[in-house]
Each structure stands twice: as C-alpha cells, then as structure tokens.
C-alpha positions, 0 to 999 in steps of 0.5 A, a space after each residue: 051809203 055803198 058804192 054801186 057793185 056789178 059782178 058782170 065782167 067788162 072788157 078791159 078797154 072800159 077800165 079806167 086805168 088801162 092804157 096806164 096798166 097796158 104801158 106798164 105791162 109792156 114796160 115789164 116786157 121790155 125791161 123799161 124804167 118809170 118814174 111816176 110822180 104817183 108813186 115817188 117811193 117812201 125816202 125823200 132822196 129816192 124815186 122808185 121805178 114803177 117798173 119790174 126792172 126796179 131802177 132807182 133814182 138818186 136825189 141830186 142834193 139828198 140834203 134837200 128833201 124833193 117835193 111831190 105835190 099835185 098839179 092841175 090834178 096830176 103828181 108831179 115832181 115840184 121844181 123850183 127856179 134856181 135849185 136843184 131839186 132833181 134826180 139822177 138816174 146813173 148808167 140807164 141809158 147803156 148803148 147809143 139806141 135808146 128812147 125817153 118820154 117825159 111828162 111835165 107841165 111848164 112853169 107858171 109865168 112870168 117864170 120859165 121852165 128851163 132843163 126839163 132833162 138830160 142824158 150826161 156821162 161823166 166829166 166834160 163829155 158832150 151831152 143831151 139836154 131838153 128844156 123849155 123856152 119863156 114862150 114854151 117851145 121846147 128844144 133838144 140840143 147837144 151841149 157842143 151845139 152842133 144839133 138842136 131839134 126844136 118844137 114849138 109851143 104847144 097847148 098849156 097844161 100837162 105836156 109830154 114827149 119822146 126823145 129817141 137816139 139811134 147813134 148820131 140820130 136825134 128824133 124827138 116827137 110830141 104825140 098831142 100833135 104829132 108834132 116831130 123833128 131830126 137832126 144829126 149830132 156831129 160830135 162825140 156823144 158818151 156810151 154810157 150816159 146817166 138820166 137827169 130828170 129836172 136839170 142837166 147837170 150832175 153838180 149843184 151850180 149851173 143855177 141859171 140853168 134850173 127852172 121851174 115847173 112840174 114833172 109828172 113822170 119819165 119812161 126810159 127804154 134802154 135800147 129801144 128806138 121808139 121814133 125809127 122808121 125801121 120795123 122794130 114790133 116792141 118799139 112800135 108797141 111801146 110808143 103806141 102804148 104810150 101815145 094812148 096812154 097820152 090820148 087817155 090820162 093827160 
C-alpha cells in the first residue's frame, strides 16, 4: 500500500523537522558545532559534527568502542557508572565568550548521572564542569570552587540546557522553564579550552566522577554569549533556535 502523496506546497513551519533544520541552518551561519546522537559517524572512536564546520569529536578510550542506542525515543550516547565512554572535542571553545547546549536524559535510579560535560585546557589549569545530582539538580561549577551556579531538579525524561561564558561571567539556563542562574568565576579559567561531553577529565581515572545516563546531543558556539543581555542579533536567534527546537522535539 503507498503512502498518501499531496503535490500542494505546505509552509515550512508544518514540517516536522523544522525547528531541527532552522537551528541547523543557523548552525551553518554562525560557524557553530553538533554533535547529534543521530548521527554519531561511521567510526566508533569519532563522532561527526552535523554542522558545516565539520569539527570532530575524539573517543576518550578508542579501545572502547562508544555506545549509541536509543532512549525513551531519542539517539542518544549510553554512559555507563565508572567508565569513560565519552568524547573530546580539542580546542573548540577559543576565547572567553562561548555558549554549550547539552541534551541528556539522566540515569535511572537508584544510579546517578554525575559529569554530564566540561570545558578543560591542558594540565592542572582550573576548569568548568556540569553534572547531576542523585536528586537530579543540576550544577555548573569551576573546579577552584569559587563559582557554582545550580538548578534544581526538573521533570524526568529528556532534559537540555545552555551554559554560556562571557570572561568571569557564568550563565546557565533551562529553557523548559526558564529556569536561570549566574555567578562570577573568581580564578584563572584557560583561554583555549577542549570540549568534554560525558566526563570532565581528559585522562581515564577519576572514576567516581562517571556516571550514568544518556546524551542526546551537544551544540557549541564558539564566541557566541547566547544568555547576555547585550543585543547580539545572531545570539538571540540561535538561542530561540534552540528553545524551539526544545519546545518542539524533546
């Protein structure tokens, strides 16, 4: 039996894909990366940006080959409690202004999700890390401890948020609720910093740091303050490219 086909044009909001293709199109524009679940590349140790830019993403132990299976109807990256099964982006975020969405759904209980990402430079430099309490708030802090910006647990299921850096300002918002906080980072934080998606460490220890859960995709947009206040027109756009494409596919 064939699928019912109208030759009638339909206007591109009844697509059902569009807030997907409109974030990606802007993507485009503004030399952003994807990491989409969906699409995790063809080589187990390498995760293909969706994007133009064509940024790639590193397997933390290539020995172990990453998981992607789906969850609760979503692609999504498999982590595992006490292995690193995650990626690394190296050098992506270059400069201090910079935004990350992650998409993840937390890990069943009685488990814990733990490191969900991390912006880190090399060596014993201070760095940024995000991850998930057992009660399933969530929190963005510096590893020196002298900012930690936190949100409380929201619904189960797929989840996502916006962490955005503007020198020694930290925002970090939740656009199923608009939930939001701030601080200021009193230390050093590195220049250059690599991307860690599913850990917060470039080495294979730290094991009490992994947890569990699932990724379904992160967005990086290299200079970009997608949470200022200033009135930055491809900024705005991308974030309410991004909150609808929330509204719409999680």
């Amino acid at each position: 039996m064939s699928g019912l086909r109208i030759s009638t044009p339909v206007p591109e909001g009844a697509l059902l894909d569009h807030a997907a293709c409109a974030l990606s199109a802007l993507n485009t524009q503004t030399g952003g990366s994807w990491f989409d679940a969906a699409r995790p590349g063809s080589e187990p140790a390498l995760w293909a940006d969706r994007a133009a830019t064509q940024r790639v993403a590193q397997a933390h132990m290539s020995a172990s080959p990453a998981l992607f299976d789906e969850v609760e109807g979503r692609a999504a990256l498999i982590l595992n409690s006490g292995q690193n099964g995650g990626f690394r982006v190296r050098n992506l975020l270059d400069g201090d202004v910079w935004s990350v969405a992650l998409i993840w759904h937390p890990a069943p209980a009685p488990e814990e999700t733990r490191s969900l990402l991390a912006a880190r430079g090399e060596r014993k430099a201070n760095y940024l890390y995000l991850h998930q309490d057992a009660d399933l708030g969530i929190e963005l802090r510096d590893n020196d401890g002298t900012a930690s910006l936190r949100l409380p647990a929201a619904t189960t299921g797929w989840q996502a948020v916006v962490i955005a850096r503007a020198a020694r300002k930290l925002r970090l918002w939740r656009p199923a609720d608009d939930a939001r906080a701030e601080a200021s980072v009193a230390a050093d934080l590195p220049a250059m910093s690599d991307l860690l998606i599913g850990a917060r460490s470039h080495r294979a220890g730290m094991a009490k740091t992994l947890g569990a859960g699932a990724i379904g995709g992160v967005l990086a947009w290299p200079g970009h303050d997608l949470l200022a206040n200033a009135r930055d027109s491809a900024a705005r756009a991308l974030r309410d490219a991004f909150e609808n494409y929330c509204l719409w596919d999680l």
